[in-house]
C-alpha positions in Angstrom: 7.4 -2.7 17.6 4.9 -3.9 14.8 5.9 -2.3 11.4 1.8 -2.2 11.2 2.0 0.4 14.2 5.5 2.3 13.4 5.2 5.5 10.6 6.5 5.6 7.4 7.0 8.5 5.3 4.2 6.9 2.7 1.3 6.7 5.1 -0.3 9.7 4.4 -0.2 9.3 0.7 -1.4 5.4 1.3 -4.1 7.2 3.4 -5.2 9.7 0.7 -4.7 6.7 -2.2 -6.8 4.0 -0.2 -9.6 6.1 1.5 -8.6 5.1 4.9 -6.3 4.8 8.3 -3.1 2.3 7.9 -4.9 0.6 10.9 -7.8 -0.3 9.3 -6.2 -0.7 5.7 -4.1 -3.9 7.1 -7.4 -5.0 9.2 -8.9 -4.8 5.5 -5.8 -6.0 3.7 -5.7 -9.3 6.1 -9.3 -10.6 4.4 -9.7 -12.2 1.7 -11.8 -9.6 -0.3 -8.4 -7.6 0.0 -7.6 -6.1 -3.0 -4.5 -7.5 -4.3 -2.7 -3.5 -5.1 -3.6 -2.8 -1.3 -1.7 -5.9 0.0 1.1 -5.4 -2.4 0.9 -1.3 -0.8 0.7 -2.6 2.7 4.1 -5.0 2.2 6.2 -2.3 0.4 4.9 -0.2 3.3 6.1 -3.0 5.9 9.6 -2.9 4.5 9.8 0.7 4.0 9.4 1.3 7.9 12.1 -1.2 8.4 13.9 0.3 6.2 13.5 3.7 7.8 14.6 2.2 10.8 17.7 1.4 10.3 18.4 5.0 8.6 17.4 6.2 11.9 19.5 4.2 14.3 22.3 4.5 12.0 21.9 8.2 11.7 21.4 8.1 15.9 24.8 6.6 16.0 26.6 9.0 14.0 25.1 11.8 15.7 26.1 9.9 18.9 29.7 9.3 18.3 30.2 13.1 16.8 28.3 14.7 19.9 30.3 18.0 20.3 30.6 17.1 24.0 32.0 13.7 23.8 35.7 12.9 24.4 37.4 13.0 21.0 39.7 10.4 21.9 36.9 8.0 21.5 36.1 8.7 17.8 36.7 6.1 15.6 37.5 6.3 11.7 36.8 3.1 11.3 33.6 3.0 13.1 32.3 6.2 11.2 33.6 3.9 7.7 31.2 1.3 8.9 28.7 3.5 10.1 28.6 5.2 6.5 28.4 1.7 4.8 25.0 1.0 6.4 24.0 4.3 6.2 24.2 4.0 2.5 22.5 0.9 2.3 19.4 1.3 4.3 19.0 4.9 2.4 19.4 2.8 -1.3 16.9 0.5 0.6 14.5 3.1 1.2 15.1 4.2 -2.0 14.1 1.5 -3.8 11.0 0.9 -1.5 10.3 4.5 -2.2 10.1 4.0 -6.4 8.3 0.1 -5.7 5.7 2.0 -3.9 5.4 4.9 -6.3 5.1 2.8 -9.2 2.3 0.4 -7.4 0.5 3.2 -6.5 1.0 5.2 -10.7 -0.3 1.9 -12.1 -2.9 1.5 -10.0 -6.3 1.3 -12.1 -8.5 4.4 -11.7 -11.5 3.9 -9.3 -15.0 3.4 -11.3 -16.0 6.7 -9.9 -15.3 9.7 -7.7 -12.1 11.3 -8.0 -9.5 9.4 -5.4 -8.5 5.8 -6.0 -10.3 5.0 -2.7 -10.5 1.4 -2.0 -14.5 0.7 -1.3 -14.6 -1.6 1.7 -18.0 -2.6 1.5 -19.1 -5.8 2.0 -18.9 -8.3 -1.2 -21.5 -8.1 -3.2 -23.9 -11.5 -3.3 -25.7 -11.7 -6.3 -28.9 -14.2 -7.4 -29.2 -15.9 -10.3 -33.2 -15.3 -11.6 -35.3 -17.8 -12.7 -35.8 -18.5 -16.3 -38.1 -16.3 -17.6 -41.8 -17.7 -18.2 -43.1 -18.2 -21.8 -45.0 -15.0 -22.7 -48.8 -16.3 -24.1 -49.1 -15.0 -27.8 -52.7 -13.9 -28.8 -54.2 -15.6 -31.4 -53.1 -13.7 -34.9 -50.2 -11.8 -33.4 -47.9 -14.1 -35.2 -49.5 -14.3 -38.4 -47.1 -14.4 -41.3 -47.5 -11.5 -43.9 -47.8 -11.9 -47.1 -46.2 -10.2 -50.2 
């Protein structure tokens, strides 16, 4: 499965932060007008979910092997040992995905206006350059000198 489809414990706040679905923020994050704080977001995001994953399937297992009706003669000690050692390195994983993300998102300038740091997705703004100005006529005796 796509980490772009999976959840993450982050999306709603990503949601809130960026003004808009995680769908459409990676359709907006794979342009080039992409803000580069939303790309940055959208990959701690990506390795967050996989992070999350493997707390899951880990925590699966354990709950697996320790199922109250399974035959106790098939728990292992040493499976549980190894079990533990991933668990505790996909959590500090998460962790620090966790604080990456939290800090991206702290530092993050404030929006020009309103009162979320909504990403605007409008189109890019395409500005002209104006002609030079035309001389201006100058009436006869508007630019005389004056005299002490």
């Amino acid at each position: 499965m796509s980490v772009t489809i999976k959840p993450s414990s982050q999306d709603r706040r990503l949601e809130d932060t960026f003004g808009a679905a995680i769908g459409e923020l990676y359709e907006t994050a794979a342009t080039e007008v992409a803000p580069v704080a939303l790309r940055r977001a959208l990959e701690l995001r990506s390795f967050l979910v996989l992070a999350e994953e493997q707390v899951a399937r880990v925590r699966d297992r354990v709950h697996q092997a320790t199922d109250p009706d399974r035959d106790m003669g098939e728990l292992s000690a040493e499976d549980l040992r190894m079990d533990a050692q991933w668990l505790e390195a996909a959590l500090d994983a998460r962790e620090g995905y966790r604080a990456a993300l939290d800090e991206l998102l702290r530092t993050m300038p404030a929006p020009a206006t309103g009162t979320s740091r909504s990403v605007q997705f409008a189109r890019p703004k395409i500005t002209t350059a104006l002609p030079p100005a035309a001389p201006v006529p100058v009436r006869a005796g508007a630019m005389r000198a004056r005299r002490p």
